[in-house]
DOTORDO-482293 format. One line per field, with one value per residue: x, y, z of N, C-alpha, C, O in turn; residue number from 1. Coordinates in Angstrom, 2 decimals, padded with zeros to 5 digits. Last residue first. Layout:
% DOTORDO-482293
n_east: c(X; ...)
n_north: c(Y; ...)
n_up: c(Z; ...)
ca_east: c(X; ...)
ca_north: c(Y; ...)
ca_up: c(Z; ...)
c_east: c(X; ...)
c_north: c(Y; ...)
c_up: c(Z; ...)
o_east: c(X; ...)
o_north: c(Y; ...)
o_up: c(Z; ...)
lumlum: c(NUM; ...)
% end
This chain:
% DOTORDO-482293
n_east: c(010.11; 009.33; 010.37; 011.62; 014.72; 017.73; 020.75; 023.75; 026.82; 028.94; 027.84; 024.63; 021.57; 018.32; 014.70; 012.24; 010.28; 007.86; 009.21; 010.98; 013.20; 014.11; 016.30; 018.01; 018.85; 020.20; 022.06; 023.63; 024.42; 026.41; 027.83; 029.90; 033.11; 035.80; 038.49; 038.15; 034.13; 032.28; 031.21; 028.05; 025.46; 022.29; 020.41; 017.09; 015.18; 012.95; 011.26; 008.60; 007.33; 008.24; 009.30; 011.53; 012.37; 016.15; 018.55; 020.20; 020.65; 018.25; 016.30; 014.45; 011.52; 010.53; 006.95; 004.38; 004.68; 006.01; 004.72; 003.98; 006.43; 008.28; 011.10; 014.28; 017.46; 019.37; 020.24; 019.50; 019.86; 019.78; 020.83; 022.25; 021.20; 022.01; 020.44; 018.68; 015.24; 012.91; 013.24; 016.11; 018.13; 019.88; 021.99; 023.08; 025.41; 024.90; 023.10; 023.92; 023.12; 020.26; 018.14; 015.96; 016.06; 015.40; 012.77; 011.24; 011.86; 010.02; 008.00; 007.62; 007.39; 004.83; 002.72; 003.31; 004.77; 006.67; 006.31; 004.72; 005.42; 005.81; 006.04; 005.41; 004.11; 006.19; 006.25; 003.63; 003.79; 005.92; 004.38; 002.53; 003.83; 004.92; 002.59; 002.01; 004.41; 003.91; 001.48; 002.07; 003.85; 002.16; 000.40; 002.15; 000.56; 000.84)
n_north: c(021.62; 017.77; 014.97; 012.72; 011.72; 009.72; 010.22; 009.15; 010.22; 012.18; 015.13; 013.40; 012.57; 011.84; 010.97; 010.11; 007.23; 004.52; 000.93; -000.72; -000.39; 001.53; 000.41; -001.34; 000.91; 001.87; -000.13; 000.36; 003.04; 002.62; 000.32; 001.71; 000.51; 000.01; 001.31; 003.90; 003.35; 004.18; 006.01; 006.58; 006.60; 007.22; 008.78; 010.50; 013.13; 012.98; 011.82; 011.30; 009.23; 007.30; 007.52; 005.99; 005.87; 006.78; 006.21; 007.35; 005.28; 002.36; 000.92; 001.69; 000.96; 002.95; 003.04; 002.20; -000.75; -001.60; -002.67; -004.96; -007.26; -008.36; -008.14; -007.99; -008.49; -009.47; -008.31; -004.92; -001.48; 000.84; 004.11; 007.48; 010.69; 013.72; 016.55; 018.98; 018.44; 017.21; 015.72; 013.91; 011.68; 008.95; 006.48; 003.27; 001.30; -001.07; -002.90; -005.54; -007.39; -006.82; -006.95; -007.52; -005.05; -003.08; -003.97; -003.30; -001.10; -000.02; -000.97; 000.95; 002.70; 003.12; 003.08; 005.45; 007.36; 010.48; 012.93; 015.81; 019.22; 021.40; 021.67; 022.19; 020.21; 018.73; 020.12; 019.44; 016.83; 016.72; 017.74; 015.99; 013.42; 014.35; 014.70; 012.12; 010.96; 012.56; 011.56; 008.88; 009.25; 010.64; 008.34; 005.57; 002.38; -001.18)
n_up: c(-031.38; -030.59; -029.25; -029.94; -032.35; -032.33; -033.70; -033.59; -033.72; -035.06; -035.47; -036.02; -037.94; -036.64; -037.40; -036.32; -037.97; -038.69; -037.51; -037.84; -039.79; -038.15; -036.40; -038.18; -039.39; -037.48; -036.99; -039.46; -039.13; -036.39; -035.34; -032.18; -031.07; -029.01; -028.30; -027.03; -026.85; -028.56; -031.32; -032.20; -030.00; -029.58; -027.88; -027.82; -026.36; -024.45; -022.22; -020.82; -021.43; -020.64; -017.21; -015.09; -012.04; -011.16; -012.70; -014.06; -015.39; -015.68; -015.37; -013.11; -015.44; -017.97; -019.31; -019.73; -020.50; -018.41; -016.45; -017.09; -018.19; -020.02; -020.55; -019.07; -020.77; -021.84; -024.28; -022.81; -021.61; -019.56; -020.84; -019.11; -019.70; -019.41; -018.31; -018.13; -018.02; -018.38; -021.03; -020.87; -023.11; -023.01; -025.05; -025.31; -026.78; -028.49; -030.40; -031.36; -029.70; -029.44; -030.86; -028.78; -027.57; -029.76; -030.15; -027.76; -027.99; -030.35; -029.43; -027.43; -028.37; -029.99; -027.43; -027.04; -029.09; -030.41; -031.17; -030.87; -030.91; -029.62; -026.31; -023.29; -022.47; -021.15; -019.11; -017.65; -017.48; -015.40; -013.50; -012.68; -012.33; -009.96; -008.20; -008.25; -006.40; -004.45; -003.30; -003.05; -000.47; 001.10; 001.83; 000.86; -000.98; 000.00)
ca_east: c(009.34; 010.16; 009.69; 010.98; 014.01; 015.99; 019.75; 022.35; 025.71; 029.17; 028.80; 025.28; 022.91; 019.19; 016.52; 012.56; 010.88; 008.24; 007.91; 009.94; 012.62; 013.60; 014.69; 016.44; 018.52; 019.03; 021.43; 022.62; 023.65; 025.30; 027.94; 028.46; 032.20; 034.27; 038.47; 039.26; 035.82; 031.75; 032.12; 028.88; 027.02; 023.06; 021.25; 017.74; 015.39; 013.09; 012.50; 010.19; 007.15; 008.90; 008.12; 011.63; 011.35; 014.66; 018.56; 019.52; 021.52; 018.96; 017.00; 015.36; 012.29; 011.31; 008.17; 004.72; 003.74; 006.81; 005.19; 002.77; 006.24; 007.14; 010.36; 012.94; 016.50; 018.70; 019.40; 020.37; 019.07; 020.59; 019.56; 021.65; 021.67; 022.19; 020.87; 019.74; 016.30; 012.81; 012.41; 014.63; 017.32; 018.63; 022.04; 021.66; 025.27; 026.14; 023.34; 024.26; 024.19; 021.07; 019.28; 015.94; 016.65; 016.72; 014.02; 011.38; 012.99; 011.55; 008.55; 007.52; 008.16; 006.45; 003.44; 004.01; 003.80; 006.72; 006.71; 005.26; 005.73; 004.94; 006.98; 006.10; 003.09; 005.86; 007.39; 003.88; 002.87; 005.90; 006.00; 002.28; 002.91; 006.18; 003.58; 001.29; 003.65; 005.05; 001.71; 001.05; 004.31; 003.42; -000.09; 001.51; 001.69; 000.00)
ca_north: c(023.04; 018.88; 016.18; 011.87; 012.49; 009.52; 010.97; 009.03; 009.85; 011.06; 014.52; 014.74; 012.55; 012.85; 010.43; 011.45; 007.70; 005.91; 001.67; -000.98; -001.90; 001.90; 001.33; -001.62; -000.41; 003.24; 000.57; -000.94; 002.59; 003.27; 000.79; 001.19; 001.65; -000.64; -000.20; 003.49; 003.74; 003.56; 005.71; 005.77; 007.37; 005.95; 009.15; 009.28; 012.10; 014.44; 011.52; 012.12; 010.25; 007.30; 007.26; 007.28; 005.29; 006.62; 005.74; 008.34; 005.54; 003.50; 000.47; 001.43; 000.85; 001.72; 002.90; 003.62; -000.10; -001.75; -001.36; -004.18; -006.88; -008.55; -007.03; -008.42; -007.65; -010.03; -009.51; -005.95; -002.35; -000.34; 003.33; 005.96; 009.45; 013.00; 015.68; 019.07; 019.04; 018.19; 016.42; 014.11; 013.26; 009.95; 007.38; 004.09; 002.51; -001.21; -001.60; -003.87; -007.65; -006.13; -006.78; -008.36; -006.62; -003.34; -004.03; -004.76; -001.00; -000.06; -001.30; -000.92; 003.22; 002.71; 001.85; 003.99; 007.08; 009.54; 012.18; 015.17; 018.04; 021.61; 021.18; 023.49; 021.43; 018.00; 020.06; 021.00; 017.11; 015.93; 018.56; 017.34; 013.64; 013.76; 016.41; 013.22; 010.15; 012.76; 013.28; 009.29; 008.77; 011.39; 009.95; 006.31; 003.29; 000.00)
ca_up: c(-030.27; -031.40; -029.16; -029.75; -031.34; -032.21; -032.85; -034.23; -032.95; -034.60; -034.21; -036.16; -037.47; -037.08; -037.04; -036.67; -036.76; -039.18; -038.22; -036.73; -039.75; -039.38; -035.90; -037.53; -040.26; -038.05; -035.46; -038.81; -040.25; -036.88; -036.43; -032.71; -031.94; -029.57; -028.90; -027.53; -026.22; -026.91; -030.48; -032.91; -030.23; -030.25; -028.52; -027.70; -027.65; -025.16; -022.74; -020.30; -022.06; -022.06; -018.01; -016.47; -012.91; -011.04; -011.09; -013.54; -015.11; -016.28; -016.07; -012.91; -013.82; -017.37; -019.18; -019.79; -021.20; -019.53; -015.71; -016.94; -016.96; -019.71; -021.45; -019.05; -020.10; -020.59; -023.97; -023.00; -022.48; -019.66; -021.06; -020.43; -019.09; -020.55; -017.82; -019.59; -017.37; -017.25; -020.84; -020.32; -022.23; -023.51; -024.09; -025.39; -025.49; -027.34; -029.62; -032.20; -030.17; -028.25; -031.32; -029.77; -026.81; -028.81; -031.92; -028.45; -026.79; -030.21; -030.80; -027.10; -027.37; -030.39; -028.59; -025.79; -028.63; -030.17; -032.36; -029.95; -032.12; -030.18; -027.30; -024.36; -023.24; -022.25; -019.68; -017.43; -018.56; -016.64; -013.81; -012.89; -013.43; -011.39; -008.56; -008.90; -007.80; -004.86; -003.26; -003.92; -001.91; 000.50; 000.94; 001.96; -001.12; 000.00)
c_east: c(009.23; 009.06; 010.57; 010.09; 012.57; 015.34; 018.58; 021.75; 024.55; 028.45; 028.87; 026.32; 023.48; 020.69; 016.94; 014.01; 011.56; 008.88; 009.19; 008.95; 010.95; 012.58; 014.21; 015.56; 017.11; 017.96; 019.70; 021.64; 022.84; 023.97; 026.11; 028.40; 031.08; 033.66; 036.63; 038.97; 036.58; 033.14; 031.88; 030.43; 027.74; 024.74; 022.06; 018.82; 016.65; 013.92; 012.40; 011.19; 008.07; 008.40; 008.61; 010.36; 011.52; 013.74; 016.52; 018.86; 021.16; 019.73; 017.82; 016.21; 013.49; 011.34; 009.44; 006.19; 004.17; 005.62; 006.15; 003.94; 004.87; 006.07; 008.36; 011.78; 015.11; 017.36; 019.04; 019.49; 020.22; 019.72; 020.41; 021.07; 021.67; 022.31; 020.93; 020.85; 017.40; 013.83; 012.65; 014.30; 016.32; 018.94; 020.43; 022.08; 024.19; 026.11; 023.95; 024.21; 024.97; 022.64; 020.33; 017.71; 016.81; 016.63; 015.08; 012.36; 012.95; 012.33; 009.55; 008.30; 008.67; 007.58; 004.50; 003.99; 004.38; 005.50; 006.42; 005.47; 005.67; 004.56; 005.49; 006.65; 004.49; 004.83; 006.93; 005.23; 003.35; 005.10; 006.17; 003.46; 002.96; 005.17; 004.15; 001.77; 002.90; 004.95; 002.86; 001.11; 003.30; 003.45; 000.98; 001.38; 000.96; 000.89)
c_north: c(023.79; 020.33; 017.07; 013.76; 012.51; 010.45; 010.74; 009.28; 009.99; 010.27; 013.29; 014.55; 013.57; 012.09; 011.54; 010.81; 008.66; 006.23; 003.53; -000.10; -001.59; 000.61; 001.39; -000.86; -000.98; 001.52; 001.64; -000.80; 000.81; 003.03; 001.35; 001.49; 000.91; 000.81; -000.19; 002.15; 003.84; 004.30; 005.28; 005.40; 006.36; 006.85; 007.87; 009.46; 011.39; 013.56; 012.03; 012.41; 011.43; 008.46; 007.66; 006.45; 006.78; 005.96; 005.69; 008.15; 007.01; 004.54; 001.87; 000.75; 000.84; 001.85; 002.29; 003.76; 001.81; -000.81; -000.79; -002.38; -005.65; -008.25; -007.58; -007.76; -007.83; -009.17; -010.35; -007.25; -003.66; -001.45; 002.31; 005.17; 008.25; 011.59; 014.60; 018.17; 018.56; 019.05; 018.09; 015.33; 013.58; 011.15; 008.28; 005.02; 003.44; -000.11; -001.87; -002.69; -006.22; -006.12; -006.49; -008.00; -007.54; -004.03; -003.71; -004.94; -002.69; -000.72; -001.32; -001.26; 001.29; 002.88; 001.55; 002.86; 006.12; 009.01; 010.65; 013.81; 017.09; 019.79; 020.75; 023.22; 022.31; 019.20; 019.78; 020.70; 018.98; 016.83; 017.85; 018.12; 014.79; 014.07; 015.94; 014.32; 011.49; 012.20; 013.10; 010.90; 009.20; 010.59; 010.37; 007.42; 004.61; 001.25)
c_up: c(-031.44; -030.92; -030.12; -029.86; -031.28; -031.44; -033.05; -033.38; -033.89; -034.23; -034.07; -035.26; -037.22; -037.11; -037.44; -036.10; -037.31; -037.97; -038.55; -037.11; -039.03; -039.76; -037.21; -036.61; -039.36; -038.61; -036.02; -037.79; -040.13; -038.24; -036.51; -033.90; -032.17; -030.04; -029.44; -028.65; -026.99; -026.53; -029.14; -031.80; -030.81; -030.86; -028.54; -028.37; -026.65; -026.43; -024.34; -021.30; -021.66; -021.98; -019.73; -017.23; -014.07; -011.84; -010.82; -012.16; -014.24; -015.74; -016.79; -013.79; -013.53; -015.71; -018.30; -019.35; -020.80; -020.61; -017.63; -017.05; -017.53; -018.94; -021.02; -019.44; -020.35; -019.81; -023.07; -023.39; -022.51; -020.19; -020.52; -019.81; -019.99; -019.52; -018.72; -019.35; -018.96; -017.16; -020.06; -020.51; -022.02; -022.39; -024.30; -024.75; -026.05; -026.21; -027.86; -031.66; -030.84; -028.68; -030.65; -030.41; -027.60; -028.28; -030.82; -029.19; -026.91; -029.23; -030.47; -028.14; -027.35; -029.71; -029.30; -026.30; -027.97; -029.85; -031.80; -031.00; -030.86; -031.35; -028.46; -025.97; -023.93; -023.16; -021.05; -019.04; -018.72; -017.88; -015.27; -014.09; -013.72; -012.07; -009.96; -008.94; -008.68; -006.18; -004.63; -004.28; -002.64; -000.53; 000.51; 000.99; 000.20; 000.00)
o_east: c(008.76; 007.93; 011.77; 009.12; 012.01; 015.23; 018.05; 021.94; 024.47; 029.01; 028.87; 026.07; 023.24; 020.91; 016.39; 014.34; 011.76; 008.41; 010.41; 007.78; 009.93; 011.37; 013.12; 014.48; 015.91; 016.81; 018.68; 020.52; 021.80; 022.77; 025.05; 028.74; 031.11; 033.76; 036.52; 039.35; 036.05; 033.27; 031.20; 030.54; 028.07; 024.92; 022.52; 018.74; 017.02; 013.28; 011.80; 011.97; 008.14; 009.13; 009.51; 010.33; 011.60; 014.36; 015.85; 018.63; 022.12; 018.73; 017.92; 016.95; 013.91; 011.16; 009.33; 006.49; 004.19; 006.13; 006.75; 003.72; 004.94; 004.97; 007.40; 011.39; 014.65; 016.68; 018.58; 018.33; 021.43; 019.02; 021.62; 020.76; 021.27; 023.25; 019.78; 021.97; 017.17; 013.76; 012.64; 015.11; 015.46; 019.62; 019.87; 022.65; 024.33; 026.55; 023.67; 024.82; 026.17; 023.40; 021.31; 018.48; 017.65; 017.82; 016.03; 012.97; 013.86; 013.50; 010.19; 009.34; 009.76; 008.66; 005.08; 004.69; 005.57; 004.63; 006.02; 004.50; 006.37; 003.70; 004.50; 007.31; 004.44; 004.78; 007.24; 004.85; 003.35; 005.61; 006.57; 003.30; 003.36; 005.33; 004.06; 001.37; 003.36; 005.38; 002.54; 000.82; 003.65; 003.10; 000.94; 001.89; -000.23; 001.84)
o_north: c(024.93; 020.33; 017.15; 013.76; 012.35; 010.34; 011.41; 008.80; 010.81; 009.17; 012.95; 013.89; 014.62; 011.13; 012.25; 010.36; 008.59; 005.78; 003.71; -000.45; -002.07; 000.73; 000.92; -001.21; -001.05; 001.19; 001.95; -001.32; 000.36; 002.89; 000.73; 002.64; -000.31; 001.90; -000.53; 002.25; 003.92; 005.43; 006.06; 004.19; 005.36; 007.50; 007.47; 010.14; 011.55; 013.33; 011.42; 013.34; 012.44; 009.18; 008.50; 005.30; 008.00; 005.24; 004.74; 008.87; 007.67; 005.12; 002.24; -000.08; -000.31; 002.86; 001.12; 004.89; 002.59; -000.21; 000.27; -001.33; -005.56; -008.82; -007.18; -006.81; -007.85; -009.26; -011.49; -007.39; -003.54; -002.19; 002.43; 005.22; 008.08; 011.41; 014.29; 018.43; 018.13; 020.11; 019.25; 016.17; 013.60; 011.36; 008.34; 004.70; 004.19; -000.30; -002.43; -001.68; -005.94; -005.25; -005.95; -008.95; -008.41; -004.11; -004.42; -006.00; -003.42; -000.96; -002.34; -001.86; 000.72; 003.15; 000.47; 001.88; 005.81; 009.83; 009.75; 013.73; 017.35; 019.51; 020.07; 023.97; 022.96; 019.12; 020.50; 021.24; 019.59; 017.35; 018.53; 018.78; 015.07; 015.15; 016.65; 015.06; 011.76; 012.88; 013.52; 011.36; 010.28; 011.06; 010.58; 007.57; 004.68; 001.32)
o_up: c(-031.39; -030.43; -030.36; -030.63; -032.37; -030.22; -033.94; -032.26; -034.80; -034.20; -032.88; -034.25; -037.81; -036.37; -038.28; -035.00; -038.52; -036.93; -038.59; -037.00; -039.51; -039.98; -036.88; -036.14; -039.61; -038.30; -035.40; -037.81; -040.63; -038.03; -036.64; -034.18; -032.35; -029.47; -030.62; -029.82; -028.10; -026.07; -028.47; -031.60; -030.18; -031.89; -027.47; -029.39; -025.49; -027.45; -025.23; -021.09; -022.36; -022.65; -019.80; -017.66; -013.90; -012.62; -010.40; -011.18; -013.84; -015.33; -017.96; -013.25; -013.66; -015.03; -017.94; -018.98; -021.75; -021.55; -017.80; -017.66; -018.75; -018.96; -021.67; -018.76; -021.49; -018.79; -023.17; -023.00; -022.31; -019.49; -020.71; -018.62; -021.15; -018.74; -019.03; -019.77; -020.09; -016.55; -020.47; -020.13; -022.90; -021.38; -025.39; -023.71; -027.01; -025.07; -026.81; -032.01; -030.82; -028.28; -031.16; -030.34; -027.40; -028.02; -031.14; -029.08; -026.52; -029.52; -030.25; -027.88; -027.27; -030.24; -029.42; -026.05; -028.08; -030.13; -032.55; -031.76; -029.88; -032.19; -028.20; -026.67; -024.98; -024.39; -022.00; -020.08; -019.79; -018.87; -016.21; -015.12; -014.86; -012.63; -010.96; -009.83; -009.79; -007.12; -005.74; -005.39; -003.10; -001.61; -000.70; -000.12; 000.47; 000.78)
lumlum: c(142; 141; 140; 139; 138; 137; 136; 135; 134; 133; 132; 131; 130; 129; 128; 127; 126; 125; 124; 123; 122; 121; 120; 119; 118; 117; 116; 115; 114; 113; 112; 111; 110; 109; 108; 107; 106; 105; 104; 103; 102; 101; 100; 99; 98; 97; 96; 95; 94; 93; 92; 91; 90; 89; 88; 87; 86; 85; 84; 83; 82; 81; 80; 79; 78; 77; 76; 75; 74; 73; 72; 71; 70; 69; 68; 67; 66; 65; 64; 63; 62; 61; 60; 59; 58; 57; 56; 55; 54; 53; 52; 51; 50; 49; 48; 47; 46; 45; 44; 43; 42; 41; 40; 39; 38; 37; 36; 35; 34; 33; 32; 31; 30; 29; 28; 27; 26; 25; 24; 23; 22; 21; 20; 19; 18; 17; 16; 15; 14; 13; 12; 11; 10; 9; 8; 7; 6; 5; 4; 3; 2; 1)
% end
């Protein structure tokens, strides 16, 4: 059973969410293709090596921890993740301003980009950019 504060604190995130999400005139994404996709990343986990995103609220770059271990069955998977990400909190998809696939990991491993586009593209229509090295899935436009 969750206490009033938590529920207080559950509905301010909503509040501050939707407050963020009105200033952006394009919203591109949906929770269906939110599924599509994060389905075409476990499924390919072999190609994508470092998800990075941005939220919405702030100008904080985190990543994603997608993998072929990662459990895609769960209820909580329809508006987004738990703790699969580097920010540490629940990130509802609708937070997340765009997505960033960085052709360079380190010294030694690079993501080959044009495979990485190959199968978001595979999954349906999506707003890609390149630029600096990185493929950019953006999800709001202003």
């Amino acid at each position: 059973m969750r206490t009033k504060k938590a529920l207080r604190y559950d509905e301010q995130k909503i509040r501050d969410i939707e407050k963020a999400v009105s200033q952006f005139s394009q919203h591109l994404m949906s929770n269906s293709k939110w599924i599509r996709l994060i389905k075409a990343i476990i499924d390919n986990a072999h190609e994508f090596k470092k998800i990075q995103f941005k939220k919405i609220q702030n100008d904080r770059i985190g990543e994603l921890y997608l993998n072929e271990d990662s459990i895609f069955e769960f209820d909580y998977w329809q508006r987004g993740f738990e703790g699969n990400n580097s920010l540490g909190d629940w990130l509802e998809y609708k937070e997340i301003e765009f997505v960033i696939f960085p052709e360079i990991i380190n010294s030694r491993v690079n993501q080959d980009l044009l495979k990485i586009e190959k199968h978001i593209r595979n999954i349906g229509e999506f707003c890609i950019e390149y630029d600096d090295n990185k493929l950019k899935l953006i999800c709001y436009k202003r």
